[in-house]
C-alpha positions as CSV (number, residue, x, y, z in Angstrom):
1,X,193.3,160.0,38.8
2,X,195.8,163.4,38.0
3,X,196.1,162.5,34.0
4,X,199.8,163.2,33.1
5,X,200.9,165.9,30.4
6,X,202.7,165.0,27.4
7,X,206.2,164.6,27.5
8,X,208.5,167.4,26.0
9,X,209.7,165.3,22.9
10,X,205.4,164.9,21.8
11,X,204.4,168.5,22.8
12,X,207.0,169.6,20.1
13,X,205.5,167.6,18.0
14,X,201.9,168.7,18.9
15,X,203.2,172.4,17.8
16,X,205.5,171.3,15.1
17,X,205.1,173.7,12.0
18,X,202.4,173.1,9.8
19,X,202.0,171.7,6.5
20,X,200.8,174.9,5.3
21,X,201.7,178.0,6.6
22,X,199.4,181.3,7.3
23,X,196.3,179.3,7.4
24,X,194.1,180.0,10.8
25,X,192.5,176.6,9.6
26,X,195.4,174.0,9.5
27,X,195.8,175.7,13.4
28,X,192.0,175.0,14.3
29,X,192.2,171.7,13.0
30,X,195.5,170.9,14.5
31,X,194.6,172.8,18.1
32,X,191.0,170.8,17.8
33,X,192.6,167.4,16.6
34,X,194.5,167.3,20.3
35,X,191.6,168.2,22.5
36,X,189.3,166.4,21.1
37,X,191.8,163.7,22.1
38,X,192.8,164.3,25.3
39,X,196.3,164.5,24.5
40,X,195.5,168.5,26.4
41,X,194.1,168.2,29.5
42,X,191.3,169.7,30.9
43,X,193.0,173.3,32.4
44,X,196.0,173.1,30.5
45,X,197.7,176.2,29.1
46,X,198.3,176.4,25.7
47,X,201.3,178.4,24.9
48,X,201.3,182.5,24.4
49,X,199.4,183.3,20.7
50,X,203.0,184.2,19.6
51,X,205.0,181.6,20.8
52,X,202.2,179.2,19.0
53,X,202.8,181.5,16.2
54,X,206.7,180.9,16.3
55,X,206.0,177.0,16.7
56,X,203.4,176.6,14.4
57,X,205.5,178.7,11.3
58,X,202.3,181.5,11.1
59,X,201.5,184.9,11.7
60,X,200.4,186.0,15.1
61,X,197.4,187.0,13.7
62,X,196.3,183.6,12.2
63,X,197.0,181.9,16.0
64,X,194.1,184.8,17.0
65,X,191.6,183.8,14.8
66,X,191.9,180.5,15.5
67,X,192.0,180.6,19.1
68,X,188.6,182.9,18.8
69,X,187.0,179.9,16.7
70,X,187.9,177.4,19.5
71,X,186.5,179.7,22.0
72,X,183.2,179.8,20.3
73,X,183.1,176.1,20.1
74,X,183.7,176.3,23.9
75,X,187.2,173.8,23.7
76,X,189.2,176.6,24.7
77,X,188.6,179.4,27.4
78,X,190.9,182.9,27.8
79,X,191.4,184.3,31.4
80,X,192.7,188.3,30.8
81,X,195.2,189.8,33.5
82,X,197.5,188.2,35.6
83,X,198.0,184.4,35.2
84,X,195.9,184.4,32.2
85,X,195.9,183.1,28.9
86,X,194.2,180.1,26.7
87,X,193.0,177.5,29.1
88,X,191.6,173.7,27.2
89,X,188.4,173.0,28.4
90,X,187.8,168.6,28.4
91,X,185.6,167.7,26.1
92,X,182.9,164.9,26.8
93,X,183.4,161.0,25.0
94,X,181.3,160.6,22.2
95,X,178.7,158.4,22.9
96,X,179.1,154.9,21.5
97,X,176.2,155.4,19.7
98,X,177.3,157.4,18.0
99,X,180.9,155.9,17.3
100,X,178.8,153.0,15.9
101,X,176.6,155.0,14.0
102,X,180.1,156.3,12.0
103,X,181.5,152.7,12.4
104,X,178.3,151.8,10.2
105,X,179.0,154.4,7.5
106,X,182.5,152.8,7.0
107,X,182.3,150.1,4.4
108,X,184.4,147.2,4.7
109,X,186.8,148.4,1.8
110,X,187.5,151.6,3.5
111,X,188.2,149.3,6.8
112,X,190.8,147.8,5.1
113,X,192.6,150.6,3.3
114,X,192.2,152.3,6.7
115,X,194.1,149.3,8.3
116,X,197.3,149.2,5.9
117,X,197.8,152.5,6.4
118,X,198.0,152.6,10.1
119,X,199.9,149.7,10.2
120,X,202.3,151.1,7.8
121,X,203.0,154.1,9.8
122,X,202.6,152.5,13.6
123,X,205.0,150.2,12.0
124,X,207.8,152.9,10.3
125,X,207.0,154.8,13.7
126,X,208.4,152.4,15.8
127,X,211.2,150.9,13.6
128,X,213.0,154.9,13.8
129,X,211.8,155.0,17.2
130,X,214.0,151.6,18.3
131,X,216.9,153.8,16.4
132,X,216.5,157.4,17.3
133,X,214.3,157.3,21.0
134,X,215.8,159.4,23.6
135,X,216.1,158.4,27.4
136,X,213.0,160.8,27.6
137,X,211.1,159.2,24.5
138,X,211.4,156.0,26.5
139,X,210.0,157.3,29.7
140,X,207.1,158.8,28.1
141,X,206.1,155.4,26.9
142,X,206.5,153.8,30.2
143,X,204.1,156.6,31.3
144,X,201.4,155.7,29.0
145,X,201.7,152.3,29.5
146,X,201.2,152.5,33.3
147,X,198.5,155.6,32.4
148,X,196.5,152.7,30.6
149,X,196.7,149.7,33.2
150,X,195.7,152.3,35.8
151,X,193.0,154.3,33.6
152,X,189.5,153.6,35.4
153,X,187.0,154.4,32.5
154,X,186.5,154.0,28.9
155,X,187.8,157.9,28.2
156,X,190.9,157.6,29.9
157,X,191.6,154.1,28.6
158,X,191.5,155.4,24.9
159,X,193.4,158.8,25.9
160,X,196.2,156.9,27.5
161,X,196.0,154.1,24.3
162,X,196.3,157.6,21.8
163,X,198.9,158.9,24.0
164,X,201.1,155.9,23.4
165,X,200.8,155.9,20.1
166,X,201.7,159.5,19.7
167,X,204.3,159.4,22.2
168,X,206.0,156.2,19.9
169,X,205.8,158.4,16.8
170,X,207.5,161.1,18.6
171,X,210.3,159.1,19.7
172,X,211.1,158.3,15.9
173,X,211.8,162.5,15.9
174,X,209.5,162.7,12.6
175,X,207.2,165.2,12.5
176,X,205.4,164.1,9.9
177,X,204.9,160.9,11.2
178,X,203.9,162.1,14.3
179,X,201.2,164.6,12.5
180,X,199.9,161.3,10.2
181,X,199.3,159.2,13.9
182,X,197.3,162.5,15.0
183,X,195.0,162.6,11.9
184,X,194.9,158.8,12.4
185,X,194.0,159.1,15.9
186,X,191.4,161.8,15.1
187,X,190.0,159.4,12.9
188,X,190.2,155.6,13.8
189,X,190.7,155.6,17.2
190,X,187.7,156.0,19.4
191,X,186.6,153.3,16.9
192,X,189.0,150.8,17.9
193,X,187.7,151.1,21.5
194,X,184.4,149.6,20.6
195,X,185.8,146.5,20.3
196,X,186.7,146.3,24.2
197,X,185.0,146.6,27.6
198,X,184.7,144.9,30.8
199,X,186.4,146.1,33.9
200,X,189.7,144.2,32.3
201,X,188.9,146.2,28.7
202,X,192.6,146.8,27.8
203,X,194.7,144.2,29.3
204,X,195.9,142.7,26.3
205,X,196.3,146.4,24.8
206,X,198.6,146.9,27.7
207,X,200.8,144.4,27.3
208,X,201.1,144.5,23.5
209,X,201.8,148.4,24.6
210,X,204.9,146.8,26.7
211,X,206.4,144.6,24.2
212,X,206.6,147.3,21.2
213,X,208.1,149.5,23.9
214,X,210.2,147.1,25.4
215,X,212.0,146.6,21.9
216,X,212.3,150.3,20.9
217,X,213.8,150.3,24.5
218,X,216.3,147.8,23.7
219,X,216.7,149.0,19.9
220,X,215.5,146.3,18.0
221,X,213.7,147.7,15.1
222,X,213.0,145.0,13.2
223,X,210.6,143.5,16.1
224,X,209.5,147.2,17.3
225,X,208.3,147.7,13.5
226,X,207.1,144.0,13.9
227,X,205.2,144.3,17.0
228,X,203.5,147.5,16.1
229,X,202.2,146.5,12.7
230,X,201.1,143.3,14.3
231,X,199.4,145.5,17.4
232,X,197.4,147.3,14.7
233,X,196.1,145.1,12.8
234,X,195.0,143.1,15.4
235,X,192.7,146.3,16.7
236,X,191.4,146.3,13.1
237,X,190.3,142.7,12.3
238,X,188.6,143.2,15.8
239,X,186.4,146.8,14.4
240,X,186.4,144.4,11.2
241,X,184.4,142.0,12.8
242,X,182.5,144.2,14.9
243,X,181.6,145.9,11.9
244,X,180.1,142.7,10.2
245,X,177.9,142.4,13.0
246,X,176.9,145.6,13.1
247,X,174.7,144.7,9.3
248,X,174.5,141.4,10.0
249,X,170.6,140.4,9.2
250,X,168.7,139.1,12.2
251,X,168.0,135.7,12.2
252,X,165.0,134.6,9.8
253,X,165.5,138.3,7.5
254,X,166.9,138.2,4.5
């Protein structure tokens, strides 16, 4: 399936200045934060080093370095002449091994601070959304609602959930909102996938996706900010609870 590119609304965001300016790290980060993601697809163009400069508020020169560390760690690749420029390359699903392995290292305290945060700001996210979205802001949900019921694996179903998210906090037009649901994404949200599989792994994601968006649609904030915080810490109880049984002693140990 052709996996759809953000709309405009949450690629300004994606390139929205930084919090820091003239530091190639903040630009790694940020650039390696969205691929790592999926929010860039595979053979996407990332804008020219000086209109990334321009959006990103740094030097031309701090975009370079950057853009040669993402190179080495083979997430970006640069075509010279004609038609050229910095291409993403798709980078492969972490095993869920390995997920588990970082779920494990997460103690139940951290869980929970983790979880009233992110519903704090899925929540704020979609209360501004419901009173600032543009017709645009509402098709790009729409997208990655349909992006999700259609997604046929376990990567695209947790791009397409990320992509909603973001998309959400870029219909509230806050940047900083919208760079807290990136760092959130980065860090929480191949988790959160653990919790479902099954050829019908999502469904209920899906239509929790279609009432927040159906009430930014119709400008209710009070039930989008609902809806979201609710959606969220649903997904949390459930990595809560997979994370009990994760060290949960086999029967007849301790």
């Amino acid at each position: 399936m052709r996996q759809r590119l953000l709309s405009g609304g949450a690629r300004v965001a994606l390139f929205a200045p930084l919090e820091s300016l003239g530091r190639a790290e903040l630009v790694l980060r940020r650039l390696t934060d969205v691929i790592a993601l999926g929010l860039l697809v595979d053979g996407e163009q990332l804008p020219a080093e000086s209109e990334l400069a321009t959006q990103f508020g740094v030097s031309p020169v701090t975009v370079r370095e950057a853009l040669t560390i993402l190179r080495q760690q083979k997430l970006v690749t640069t075509r010279r002449g004609r038609g050229g420029g910095s291409f993403v390359c798709a980078v492969q699903d972490m095993p869920g091994a390995i997920l588990r392995r970082r779920l494990e290292a997460l103690t139940l305290g951290q869980i929970r601070d983790m979880a009233d945060h992110y519903a704090a700001i899925a929540g704020s996210a979609a209360r501004l959304a419901a009173q600032r979205a543009a017709e645009e802001n509402l098709q790009g949900l729409q997208e990655a609602i349909k992006e999700l019921a259609e997604a046929p694996d376990a990567v695209s179903r947790r791009r397409a959930d990320g992509l909603f998210h973001i998309e959400v906090a870029a219909a509230a037009q806050s940047a900083r909102l919208t760079r807290e649901e990136l760092k959130l994404q980065t860090e929480v949200g191949a988790l959160l996938w653990l919790t479902t599989d099954g050829a019908d792994a999502g469904q209920h994601v899906v239509e929790e996706h279609r009432g927040i968006a159906a009430a930014i649609a119709s400008a209710d904030a009070d039930r989008a900010r609902e809806l979201a915080e609710a959606h969220i810490t649903k997904a949390m109880d459930r990595l809560w609870q997979l994370r009990l049984e994760l060290v949960r002693p086999e029967p007849g140990q301790g």
